[in-house]
C-alpha positions in Angstrom: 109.2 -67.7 36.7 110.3 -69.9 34.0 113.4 -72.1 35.2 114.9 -72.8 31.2 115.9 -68.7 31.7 118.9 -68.0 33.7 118.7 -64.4 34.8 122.1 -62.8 35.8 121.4 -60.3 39.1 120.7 -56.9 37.6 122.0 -53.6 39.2 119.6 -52.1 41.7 119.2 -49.0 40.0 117.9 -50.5 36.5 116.1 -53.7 38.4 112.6 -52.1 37.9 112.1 -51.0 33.7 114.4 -54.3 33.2 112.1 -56.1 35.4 109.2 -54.9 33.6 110.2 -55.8 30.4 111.1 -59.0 31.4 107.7 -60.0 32.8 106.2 -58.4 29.8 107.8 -60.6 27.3 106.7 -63.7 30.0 103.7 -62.6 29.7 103.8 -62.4 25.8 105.3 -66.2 25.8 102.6 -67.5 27.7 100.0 -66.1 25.5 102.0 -67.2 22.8 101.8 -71.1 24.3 98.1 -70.8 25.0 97.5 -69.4 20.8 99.4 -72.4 19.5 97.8 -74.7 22.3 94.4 -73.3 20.8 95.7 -73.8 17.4 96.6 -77.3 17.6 93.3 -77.8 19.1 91.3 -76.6 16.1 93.9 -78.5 14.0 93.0 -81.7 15.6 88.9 -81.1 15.9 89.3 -80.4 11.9 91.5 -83.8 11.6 88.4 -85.5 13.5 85.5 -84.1 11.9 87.5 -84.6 8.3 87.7 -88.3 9.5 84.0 -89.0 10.5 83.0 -86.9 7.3 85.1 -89.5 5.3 83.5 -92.4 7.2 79.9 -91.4 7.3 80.3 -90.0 3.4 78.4 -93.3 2.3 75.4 -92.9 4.6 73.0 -91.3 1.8 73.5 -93.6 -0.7 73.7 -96.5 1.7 70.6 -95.7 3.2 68.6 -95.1 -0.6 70.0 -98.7 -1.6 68.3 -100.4 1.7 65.4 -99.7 -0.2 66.5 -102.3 -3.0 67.4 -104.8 -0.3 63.7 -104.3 1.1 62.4 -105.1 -2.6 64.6 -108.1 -2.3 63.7 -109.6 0.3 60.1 -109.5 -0.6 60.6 -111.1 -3.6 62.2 -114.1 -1.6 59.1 -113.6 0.9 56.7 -114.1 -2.4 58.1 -116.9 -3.8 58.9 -118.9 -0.3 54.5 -118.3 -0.3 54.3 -119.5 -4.0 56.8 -122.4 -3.3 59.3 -121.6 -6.0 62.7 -123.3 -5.5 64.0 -122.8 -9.0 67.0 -120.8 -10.8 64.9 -117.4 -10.2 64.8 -118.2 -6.3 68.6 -118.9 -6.2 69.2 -116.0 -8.5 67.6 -113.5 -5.6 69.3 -115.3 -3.1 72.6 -115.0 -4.5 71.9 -111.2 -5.4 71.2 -110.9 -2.0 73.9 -112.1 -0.7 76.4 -110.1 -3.0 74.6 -106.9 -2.0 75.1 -107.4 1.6 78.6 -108.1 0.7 79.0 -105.3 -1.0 77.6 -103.2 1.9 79.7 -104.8 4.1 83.0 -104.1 2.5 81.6 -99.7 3.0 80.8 -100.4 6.5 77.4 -100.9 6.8 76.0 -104.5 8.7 72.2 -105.9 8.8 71.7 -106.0 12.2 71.4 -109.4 13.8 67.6 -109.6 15.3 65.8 -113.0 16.5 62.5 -113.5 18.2 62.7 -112.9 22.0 65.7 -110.5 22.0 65.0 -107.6 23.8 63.3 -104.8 22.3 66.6 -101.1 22.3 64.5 -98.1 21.2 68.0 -97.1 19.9 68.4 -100.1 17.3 64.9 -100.8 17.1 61.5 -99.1 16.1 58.4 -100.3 17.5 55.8 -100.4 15.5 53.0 -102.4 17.4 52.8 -104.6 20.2 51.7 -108.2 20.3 50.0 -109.6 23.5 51.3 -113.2 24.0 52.4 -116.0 26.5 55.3 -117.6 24.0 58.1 -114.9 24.7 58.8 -112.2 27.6 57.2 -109.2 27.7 59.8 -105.8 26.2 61.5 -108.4 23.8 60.9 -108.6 19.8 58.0 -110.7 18.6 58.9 -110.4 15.2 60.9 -108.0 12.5 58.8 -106.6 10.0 61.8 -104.3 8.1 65.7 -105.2 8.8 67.8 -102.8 10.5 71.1 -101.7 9.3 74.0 -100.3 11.0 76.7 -98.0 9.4 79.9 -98.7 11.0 79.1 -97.7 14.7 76.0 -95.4 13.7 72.2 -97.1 13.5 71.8 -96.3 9.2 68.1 -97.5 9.7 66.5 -99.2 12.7 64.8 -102.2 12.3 60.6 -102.0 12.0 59.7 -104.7 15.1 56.7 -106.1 16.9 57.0 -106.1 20.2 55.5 -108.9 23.0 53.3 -107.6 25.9 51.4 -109.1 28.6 48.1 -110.8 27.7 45.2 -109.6 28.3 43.9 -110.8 32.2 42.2 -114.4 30.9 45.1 -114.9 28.4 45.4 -114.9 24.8 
C-alpha cells in the first residue's frame, strides 16, 4: 500500500470493515490520480493544438498572396525577355524583395531550389520529366513555380522538371 500512510495495528475484531474501508478509499485515490493524470493530459493536448492553431493561423492568406509573388516574378521574367533595366525593373525587384520580407517575418520561406538538386516528392511537384546527359537522373532540371515553406510545413511545393535518362542513342 501506499508508504506516505502510517497505519496504527487495528484490533482483531474490527480489522476486516476497517480494512475494507481503507482499501476502498485506496482505491478511490488512485482513481482520483489517474482523473487528474487524464486531465492534465487533455490540458496539455489543448495547450498544443492552441499553439500550432496560432502558428499555422497565417497559412490561408499566405498561401492566396503566393499568387501575387507568382505575378511578380513573371513580370521580372517579361522584362529580363524585353531587356528592360529601367526604374520599372528595379521597382518589381524591390517589391519583391519587401514581399518576401514580409513573408519572412510570418514564418513562411521560398524554398531554396538549384538545377541538379535532388528531386523530394515532399518539397517538390513534378510536373514533367526532361531526358538529358548535363545533370543526374532523379534531380531538378529546372523550377517552373517556387515553393514556399510555412515555418516547418511545405505552404506550396515547388512546380519542377525533373532529369531522366536519355533515350538509348542519347539526346
Amino acid at each position: 500500500m501506499n508508504e506516505e500512510f502510517e497505519i496504527e495495528p487495528i484490533p482483531l475484531e474490527t480489522a476486516d470493515p476497517v480494512r475494507a474501508e481503507l482499501e476502498k478509499a485506496y482505491r478511490q485515490i488512485a482513481e482520483y490520480k489517474l482523473l487528474l493524470a487524464d486531465f492534465d493530459n487533455a490540458r496539455k493536448r489543448l495547450l498544443q493544438d492552441a499553439e500550432r492553431q496560432r502558428k499555422f493561423a497565417q497559412e490561408p492568406l499566405a498561401h492566396d498572396l503566393l499568387a501575387t509573388m507568382d505575378n511578380l516574378d513573371r513580370a521580372i521574367d517579361a522584362g529580363k525577355k524585353a531587356g528592360e533595366t529601367g526604374p520599372l525593373a528595379q521597382g518589381v525587384h524591390a517589391t519583391i524583395s519587401l514581399f518576401l520580407d514580409v513573408l519572412k517575418r510570418h514564418g513562411v520561406t521560398k524554398m531554396a531550389i538549384e538545377q541538379g538538386t535532388p528531386f523530394d516528392p515532399n518539397r517538390h511537384q513534378a510536373v514533367m520529366e526532361q531526358p538529358t546527359n548535363d545533370i543526374a537522373p532523379g534531380t531538378i532540371f529546372q523550377v517552373l513555380q517556387h515553393g514556399f515553406m510555412l515555418h516547418d510545413r511545405v505552404l506550396r511545393p515547388a512546380s519542377v522538371i525533373v532529369a531522366s535518362e536519355p533515350p538509348a542513342g542519347g539526346v
